[in-house]
Residue frames as a rotation matrix with the C-alpha (Angstrom) as fourth column:
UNK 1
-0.042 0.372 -0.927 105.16
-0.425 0.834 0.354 86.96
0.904 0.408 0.123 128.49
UNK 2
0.783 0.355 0.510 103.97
-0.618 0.356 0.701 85.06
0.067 -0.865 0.498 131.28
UNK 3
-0.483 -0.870 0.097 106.84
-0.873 0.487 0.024 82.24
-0.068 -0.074 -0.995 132.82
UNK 4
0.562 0.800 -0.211 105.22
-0.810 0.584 0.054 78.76
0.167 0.141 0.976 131.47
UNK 5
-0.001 -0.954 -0.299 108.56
-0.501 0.260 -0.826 77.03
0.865 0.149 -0.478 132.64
UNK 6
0.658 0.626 -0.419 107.98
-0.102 0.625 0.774 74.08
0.746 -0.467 0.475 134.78
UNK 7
0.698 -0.463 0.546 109.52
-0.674 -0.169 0.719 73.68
-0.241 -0.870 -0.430 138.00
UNK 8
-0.293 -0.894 -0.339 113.00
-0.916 0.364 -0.169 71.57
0.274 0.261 -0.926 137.40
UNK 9
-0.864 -0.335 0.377 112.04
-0.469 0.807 -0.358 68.13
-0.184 -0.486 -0.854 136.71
UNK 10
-0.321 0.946 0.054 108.31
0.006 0.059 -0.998 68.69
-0.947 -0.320 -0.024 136.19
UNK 11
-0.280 0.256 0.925 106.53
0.935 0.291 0.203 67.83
-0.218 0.922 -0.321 132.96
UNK 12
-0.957 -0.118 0.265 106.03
0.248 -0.807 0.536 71.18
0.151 0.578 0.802 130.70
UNK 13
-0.555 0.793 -0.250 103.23
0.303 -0.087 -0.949 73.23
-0.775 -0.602 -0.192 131.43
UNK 14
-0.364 0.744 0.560 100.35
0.919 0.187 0.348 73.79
0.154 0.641 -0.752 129.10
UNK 15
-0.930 0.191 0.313 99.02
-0.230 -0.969 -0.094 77.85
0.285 -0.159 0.945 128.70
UNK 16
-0.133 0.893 -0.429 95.85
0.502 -0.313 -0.806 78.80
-0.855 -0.323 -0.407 129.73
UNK 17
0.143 0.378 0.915 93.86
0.977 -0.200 -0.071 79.96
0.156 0.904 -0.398 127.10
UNK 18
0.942 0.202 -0.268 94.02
0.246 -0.959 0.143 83.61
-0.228 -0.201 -0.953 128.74
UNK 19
0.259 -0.959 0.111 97.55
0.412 0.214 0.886 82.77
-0.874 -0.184 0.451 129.40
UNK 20
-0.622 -0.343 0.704 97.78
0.742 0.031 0.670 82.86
-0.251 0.939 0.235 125.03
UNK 21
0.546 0.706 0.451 94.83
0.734 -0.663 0.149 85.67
0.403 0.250 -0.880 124.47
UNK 22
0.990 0.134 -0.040 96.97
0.136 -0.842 0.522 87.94
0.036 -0.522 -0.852 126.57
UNK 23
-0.188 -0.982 0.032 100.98
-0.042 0.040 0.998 87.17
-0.981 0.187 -0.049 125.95
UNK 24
-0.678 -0.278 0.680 99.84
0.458 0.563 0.687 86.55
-0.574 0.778 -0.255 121.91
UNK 25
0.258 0.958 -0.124 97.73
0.622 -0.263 -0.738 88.53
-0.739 0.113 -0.664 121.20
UNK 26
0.494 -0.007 -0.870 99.23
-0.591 -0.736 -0.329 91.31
-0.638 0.676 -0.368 119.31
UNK 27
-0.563 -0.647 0.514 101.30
-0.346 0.749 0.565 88.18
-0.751 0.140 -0.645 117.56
UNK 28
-0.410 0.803 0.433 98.03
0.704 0.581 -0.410 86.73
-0.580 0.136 -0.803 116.30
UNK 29
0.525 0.749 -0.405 96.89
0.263 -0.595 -0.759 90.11
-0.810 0.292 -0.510 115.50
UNK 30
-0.213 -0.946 -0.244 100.19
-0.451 -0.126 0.884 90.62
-0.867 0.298 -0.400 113.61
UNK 31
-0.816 0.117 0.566 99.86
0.402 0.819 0.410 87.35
-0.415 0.562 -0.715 111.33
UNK 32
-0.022 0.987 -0.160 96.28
0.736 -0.092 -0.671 88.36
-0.677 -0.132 -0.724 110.84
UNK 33
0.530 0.065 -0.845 96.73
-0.332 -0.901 -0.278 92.05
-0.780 0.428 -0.456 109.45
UNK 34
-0.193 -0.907 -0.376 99.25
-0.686 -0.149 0.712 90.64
-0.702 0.395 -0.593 107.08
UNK 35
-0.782 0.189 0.594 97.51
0.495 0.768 0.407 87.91
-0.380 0.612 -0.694 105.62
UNK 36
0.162 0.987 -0.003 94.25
0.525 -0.089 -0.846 89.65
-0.835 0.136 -0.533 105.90
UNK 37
-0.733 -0.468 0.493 95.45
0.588 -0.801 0.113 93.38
0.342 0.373 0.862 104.69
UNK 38
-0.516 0.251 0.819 93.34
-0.209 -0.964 0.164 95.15
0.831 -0.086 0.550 106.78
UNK 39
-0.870 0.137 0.474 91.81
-0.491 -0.340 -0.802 96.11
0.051 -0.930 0.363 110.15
UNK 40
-0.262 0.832 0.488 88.68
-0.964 -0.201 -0.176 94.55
-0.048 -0.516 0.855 110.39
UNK 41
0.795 0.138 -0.591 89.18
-0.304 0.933 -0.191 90.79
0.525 0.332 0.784 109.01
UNK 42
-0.522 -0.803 0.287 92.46
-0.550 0.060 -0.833 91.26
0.652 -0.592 -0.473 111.31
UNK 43
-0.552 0.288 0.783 90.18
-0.830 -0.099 -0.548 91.33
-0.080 -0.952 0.294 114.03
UNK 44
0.557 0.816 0.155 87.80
-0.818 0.571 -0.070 89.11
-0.146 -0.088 0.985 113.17
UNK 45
0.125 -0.578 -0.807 90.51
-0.158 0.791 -0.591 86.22
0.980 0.201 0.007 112.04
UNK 46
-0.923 -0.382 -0.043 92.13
-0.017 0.154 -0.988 86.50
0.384 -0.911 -0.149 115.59
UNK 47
-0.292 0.895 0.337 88.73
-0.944 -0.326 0.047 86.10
0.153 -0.305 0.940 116.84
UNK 48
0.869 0.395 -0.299 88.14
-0.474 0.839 -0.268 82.57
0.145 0.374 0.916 115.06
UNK 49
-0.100 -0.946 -0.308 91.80
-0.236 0.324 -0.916 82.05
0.967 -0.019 -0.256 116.06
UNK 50
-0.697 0.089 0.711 91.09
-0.622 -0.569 -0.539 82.61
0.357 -0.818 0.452 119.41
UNK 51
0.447 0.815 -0.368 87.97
-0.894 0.390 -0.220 80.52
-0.035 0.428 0.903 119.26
UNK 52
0.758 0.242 -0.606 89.98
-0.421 0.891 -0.171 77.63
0.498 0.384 0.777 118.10
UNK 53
-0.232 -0.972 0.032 92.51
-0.273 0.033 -0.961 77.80
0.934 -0.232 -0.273 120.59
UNK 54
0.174 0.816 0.552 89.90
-0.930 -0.047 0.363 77.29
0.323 -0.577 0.751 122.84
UNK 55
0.583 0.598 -0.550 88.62
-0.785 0.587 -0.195 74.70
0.207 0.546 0.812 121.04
UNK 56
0.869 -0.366 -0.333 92.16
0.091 0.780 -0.619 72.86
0.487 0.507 0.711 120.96
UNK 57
0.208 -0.332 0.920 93.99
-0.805 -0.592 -0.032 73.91
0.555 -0.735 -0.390 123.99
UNK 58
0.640 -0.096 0.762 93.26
-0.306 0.878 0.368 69.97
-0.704 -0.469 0.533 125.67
UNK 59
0.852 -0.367 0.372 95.59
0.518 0.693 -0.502 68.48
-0.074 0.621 0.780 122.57
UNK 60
0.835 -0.520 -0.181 97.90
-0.524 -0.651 -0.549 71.29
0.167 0.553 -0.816 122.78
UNK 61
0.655 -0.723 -0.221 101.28
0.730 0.680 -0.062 69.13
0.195 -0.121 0.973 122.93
UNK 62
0.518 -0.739 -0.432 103.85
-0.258 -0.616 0.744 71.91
-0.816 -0.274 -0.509 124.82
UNK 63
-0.302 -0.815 0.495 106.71
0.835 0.024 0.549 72.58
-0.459 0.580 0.673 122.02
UNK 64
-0.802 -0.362 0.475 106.67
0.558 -0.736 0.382 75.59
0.211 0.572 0.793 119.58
UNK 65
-0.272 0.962 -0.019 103.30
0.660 0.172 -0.732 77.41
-0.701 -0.212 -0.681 120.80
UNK 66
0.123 0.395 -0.910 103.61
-0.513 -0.760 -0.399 80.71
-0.849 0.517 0.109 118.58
UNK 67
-0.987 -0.151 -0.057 104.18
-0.142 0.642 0.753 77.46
-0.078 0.751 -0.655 115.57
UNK 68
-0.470 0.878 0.092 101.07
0.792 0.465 -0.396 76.14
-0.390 -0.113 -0.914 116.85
UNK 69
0.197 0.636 -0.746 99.36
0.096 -0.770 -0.631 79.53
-0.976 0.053 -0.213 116.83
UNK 70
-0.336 0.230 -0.913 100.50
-0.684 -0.726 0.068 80.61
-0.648 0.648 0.401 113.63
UNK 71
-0.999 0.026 -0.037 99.94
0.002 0.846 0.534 77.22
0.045 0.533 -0.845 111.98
UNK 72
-0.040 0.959 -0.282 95.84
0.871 -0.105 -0.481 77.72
-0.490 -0.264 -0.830 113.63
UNK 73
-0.022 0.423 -0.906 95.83
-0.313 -0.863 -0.396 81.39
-0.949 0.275 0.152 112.05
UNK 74
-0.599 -0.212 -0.772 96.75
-0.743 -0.213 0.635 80.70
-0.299 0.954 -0.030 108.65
UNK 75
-0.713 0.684 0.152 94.12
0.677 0.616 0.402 77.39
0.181 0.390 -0.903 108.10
UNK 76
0.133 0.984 -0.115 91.46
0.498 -0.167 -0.851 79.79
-0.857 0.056 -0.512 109.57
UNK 77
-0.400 -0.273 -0.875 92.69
-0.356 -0.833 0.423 82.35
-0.844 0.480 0.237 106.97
UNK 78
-0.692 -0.265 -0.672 92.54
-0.551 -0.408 0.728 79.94
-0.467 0.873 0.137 104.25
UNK 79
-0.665 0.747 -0.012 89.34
0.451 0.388 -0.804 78.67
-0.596 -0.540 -0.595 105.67
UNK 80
0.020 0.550 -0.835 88.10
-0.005 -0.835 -0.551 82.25
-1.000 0.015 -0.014 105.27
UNK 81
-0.608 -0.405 -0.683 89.66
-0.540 -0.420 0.729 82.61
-0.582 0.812 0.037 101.71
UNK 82
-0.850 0.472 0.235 87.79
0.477 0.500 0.723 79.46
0.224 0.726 -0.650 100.24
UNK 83
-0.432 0.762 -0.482 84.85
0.796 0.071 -0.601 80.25
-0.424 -0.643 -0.638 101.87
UNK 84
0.180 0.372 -0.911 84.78
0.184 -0.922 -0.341 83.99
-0.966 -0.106 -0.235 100.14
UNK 85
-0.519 -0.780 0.351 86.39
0.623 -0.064 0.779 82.95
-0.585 0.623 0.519 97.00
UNK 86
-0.360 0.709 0.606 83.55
0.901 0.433 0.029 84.95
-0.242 0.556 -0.795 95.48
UNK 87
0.737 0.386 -0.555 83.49
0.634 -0.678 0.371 87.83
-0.233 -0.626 -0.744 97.56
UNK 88
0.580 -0.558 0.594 85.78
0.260 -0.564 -0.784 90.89
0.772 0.609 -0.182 96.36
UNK 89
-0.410 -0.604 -0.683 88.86
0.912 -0.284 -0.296 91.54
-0.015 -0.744 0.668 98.59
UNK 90
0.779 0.381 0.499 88.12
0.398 -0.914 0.077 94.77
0.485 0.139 -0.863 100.04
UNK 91
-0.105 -0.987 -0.124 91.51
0.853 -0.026 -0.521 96.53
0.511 -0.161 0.845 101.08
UNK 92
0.839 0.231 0.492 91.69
-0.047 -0.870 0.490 99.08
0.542 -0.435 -0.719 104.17
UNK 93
0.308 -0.846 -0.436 95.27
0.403 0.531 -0.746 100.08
0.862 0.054 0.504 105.02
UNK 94
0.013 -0.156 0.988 95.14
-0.827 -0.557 -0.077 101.37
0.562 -0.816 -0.137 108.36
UNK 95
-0.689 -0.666 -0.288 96.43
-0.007 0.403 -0.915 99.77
0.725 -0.628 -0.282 111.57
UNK 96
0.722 0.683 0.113 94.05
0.430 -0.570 0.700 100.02
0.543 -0.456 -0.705 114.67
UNK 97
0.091 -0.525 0.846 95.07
-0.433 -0.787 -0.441 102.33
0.897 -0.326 -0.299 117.27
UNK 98
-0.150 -0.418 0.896 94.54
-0.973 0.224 -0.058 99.51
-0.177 -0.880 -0.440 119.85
UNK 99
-0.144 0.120 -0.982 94.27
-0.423 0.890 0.171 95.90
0.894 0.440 -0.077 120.53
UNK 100
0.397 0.413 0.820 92.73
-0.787 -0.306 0.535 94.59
0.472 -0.858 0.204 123.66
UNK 101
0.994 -0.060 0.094 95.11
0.055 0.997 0.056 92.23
-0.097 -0.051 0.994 125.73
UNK 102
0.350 -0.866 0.356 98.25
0.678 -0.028 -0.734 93.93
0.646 0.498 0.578 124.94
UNK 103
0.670 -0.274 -0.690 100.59
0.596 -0.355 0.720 95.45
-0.442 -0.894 -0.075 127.62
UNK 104
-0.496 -0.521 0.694 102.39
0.868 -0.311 0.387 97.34
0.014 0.795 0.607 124.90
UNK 105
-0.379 0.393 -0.838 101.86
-0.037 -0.911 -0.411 100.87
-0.925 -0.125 0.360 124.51
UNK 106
0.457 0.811 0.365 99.56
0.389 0.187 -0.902 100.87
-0.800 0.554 -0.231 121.77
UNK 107
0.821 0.545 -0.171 101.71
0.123 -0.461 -0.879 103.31
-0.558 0.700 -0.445 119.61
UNK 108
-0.125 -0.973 0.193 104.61
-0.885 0.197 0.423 102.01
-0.449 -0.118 -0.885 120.12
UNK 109
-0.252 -0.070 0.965 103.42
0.092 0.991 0.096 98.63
-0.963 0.113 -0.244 119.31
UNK 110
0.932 0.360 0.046 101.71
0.120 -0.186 -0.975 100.00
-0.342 0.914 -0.216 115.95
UNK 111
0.545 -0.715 -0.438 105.49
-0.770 -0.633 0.076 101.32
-0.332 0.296 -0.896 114.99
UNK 112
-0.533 -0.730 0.427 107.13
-0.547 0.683 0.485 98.15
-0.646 0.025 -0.763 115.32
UNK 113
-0.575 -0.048 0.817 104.90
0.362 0.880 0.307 96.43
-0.733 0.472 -0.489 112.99
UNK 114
0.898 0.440 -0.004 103.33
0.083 -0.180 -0.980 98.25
-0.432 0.880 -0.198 110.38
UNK 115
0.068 -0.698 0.713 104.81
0.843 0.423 0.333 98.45
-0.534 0.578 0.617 107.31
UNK 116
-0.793 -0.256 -0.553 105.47
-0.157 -0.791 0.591 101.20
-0.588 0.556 0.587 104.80
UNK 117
-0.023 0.864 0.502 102.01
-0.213 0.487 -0.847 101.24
-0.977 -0.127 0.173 102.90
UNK 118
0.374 -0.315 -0.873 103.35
-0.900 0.104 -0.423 101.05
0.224 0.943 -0.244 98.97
UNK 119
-0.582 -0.560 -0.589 104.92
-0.616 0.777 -0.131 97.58
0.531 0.287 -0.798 100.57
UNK 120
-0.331 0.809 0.486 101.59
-0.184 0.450 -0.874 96.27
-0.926 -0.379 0.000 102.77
UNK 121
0.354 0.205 -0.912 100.45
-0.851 -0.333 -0.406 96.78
-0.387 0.920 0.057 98.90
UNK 122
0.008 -0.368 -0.930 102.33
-0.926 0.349 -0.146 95.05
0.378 0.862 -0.338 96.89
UNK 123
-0.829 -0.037 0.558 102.03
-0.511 0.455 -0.729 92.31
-0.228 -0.889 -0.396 99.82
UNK 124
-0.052 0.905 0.423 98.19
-0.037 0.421 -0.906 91.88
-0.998 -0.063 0.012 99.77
UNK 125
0.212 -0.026 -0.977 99.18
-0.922 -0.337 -0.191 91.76
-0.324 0.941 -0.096 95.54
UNK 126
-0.730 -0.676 0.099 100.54
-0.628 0.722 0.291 88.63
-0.268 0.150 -0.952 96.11
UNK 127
-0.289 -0.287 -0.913 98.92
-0.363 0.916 -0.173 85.20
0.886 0.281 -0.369 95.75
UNK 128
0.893 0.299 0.337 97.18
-0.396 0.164 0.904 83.91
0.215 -0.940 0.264 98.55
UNK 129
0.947 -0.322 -0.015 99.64
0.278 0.794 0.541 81.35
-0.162 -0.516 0.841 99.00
UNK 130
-0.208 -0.879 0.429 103.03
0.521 -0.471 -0.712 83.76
0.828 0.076 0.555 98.29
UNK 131
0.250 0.233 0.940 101.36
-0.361 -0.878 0.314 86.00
0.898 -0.418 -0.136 100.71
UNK 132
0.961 0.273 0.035 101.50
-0.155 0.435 0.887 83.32
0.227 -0.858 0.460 103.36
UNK 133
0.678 -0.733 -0.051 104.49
0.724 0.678 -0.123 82.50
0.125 0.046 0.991 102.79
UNK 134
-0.201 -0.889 0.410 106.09
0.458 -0.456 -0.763 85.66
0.866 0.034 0.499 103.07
UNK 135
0.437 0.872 0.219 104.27
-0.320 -0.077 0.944 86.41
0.841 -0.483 0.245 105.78
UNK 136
0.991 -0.089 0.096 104.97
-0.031 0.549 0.835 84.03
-0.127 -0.831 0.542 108.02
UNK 137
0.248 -0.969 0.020 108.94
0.965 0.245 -0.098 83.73
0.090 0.043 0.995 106.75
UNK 138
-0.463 -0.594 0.657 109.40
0.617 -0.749 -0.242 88.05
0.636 0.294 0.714 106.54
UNK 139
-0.140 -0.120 0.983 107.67
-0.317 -0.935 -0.160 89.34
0.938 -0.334 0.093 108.72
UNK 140
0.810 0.143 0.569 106.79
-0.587 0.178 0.790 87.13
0.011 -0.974 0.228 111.87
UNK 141
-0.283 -0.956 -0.077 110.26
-0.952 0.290 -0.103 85.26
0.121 0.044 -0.992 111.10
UNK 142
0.502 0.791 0.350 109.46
-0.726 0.605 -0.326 81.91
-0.469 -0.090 0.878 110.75
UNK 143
-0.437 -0.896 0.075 111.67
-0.457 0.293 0.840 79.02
-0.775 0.333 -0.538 109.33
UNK 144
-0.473 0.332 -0.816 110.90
-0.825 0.157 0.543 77.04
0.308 0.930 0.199 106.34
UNK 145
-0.860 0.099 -0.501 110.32
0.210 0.962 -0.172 74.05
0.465 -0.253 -0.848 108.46
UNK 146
-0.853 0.390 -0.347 108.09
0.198 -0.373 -0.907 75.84
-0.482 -0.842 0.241 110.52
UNK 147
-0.211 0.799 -0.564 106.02
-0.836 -0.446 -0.319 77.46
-0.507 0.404 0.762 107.74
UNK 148
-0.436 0.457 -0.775 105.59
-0.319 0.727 0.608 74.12
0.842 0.512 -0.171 105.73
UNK 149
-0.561 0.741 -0.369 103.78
0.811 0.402 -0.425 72.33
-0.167 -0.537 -0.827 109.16
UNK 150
-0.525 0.573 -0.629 102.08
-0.304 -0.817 -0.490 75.83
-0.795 -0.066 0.603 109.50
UNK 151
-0.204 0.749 -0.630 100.40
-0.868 -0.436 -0.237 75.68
-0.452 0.499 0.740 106.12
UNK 152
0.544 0.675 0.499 100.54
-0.317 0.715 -0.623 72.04
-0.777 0.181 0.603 105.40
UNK 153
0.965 -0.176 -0.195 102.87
-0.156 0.214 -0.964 71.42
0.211 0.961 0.179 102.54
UNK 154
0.381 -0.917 0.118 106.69
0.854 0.300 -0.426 70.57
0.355 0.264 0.897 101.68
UNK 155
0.469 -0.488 -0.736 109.67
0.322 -0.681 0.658 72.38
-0.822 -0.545 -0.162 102.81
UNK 156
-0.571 -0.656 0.493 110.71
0.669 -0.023 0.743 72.42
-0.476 0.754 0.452 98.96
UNK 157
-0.134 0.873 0.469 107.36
0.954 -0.014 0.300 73.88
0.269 0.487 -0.831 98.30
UNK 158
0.627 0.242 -0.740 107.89
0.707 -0.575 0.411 76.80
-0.326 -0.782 -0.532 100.91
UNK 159
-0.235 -0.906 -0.353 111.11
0.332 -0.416 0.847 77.38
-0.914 0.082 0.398 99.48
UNK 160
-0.506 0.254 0.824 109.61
0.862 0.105 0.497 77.89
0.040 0.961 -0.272 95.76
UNK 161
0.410 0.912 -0.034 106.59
0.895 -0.395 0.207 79.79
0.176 -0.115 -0.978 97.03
UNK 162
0.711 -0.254 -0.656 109.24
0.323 -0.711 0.625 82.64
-0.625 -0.656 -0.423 98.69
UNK 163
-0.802 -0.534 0.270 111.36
0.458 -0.259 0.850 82.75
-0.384 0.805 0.453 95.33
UNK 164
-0.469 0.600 0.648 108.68
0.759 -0.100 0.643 83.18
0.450 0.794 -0.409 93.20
UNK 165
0.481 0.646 -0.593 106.89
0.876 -0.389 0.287 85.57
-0.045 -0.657 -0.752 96.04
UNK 166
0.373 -0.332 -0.867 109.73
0.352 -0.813 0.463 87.92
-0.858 -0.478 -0.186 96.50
UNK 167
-0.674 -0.442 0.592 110.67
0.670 -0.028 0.742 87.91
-0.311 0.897 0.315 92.69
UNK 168
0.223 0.862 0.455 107.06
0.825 -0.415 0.384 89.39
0.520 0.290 -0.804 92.31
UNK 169
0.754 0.332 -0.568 107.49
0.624 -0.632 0.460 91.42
-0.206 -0.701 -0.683 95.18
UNK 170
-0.235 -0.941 0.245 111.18
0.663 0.029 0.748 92.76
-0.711 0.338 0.616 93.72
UNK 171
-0.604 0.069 0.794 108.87
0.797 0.047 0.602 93.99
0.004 0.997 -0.083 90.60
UNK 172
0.590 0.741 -0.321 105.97
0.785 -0.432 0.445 95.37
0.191 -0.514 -0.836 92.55
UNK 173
0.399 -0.271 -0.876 108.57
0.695 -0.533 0.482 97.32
-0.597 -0.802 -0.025 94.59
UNK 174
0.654 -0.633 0.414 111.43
0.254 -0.332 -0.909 98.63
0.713 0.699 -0.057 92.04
UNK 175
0.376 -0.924 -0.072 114.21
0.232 0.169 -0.958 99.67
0.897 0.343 0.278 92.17
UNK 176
0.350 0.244 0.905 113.71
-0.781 -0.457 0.425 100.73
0.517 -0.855 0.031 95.86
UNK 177
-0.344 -0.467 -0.815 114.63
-0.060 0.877 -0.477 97.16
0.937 -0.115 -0.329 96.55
UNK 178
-0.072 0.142 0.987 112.63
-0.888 -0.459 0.002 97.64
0.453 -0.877 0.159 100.26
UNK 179
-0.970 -0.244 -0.004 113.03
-0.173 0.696 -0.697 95.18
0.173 -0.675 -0.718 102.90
UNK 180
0.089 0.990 -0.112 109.82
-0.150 0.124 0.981 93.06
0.985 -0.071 0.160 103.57
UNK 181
-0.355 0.046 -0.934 110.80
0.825 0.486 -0.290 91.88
0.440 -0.873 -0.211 107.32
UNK 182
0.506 0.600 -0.619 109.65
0.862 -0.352 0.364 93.79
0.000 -0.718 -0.696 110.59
């Protein structure tokens, strides 16, 4: 990650859009694959993420930025979601093999964040709005505060959504009882 730590005394510095395209990226791309459930709406989400980080880079207010970011992925997501409500989900469980922007070895970085595909499954099974929620609380580790600003709702509401999410998921899974985090 770049050092965005202001000299001692100096007011907090603001990334550079590259600054966040190139320390966040695989972050972004993260969120993305998980909400999406697959490689090509991955790409194209962090795209329109990207895009609006542009867009909203002059208002960023320094404090939580990967909050900010994920709080910008998940409206475009559920941007995208109204927008297609029509449109059959189409489900392709493969990872790419890269992501451009990432100083990670590519196959190393794929290891650390895919999942086991019988639990990506039962995942994209969810609820839009369970999905988000576990999401953003199991695998990119989010708090509850955090994910209510992120998506816009109560912190009681977050807390429901992740009972009721992993109860499903619990069922989905059996008795296997598999961890959803990273």
């Amino acid at each position: 990650m770049s050092d965005l730590s202001p000299p001692e005394g100096a007011a907090p510095r603001s990334p550079s859009w590259e600054d966040i395209a190139r320390d966040h990226g695989r972050f972004l791309y993260t969120i993305a694959y998980r909400l999406t459930g697959n490689h090509e709406d991955a790409q194209d989400l962090v795209q329109e993420v990207l895009l609006r980080v542009r867009r909203g880079l002059a208002t960023y207010q320094p404090g939580s930025l990967e909050g900010w970011l994920s709080r910008i992925t998940t409206n475009a997501f559920l941007d995208d979601v109204r927008k297609r409500k029509r449109r059959p989900f189409e489900v392709v469980p493969e990872l790419p093999d890269r992501v451009f922007g990432i100083d990670d070895d590519p196959d190393e970085a794929l290891q650390r964040s895919r999942l086991p595909d019988h639990v990506q499954a039962a995942i994209r099974s969810l609820p839009i709005d369970f999905r988000t929620a576990v999401v953003l609380c199991d695998v990119v580790g989010m708090d509850y505060a955090e994910i209510a600003s992120a998506t816009g709702v109560p912190v009681g509401t977050v807390r429901s959504r992740l009972h009721r999410a992993r109860g499903q998921l619990r069922q989905l899974l059996g008795p296997m009882r598999t961890e959803v985090g990273p």
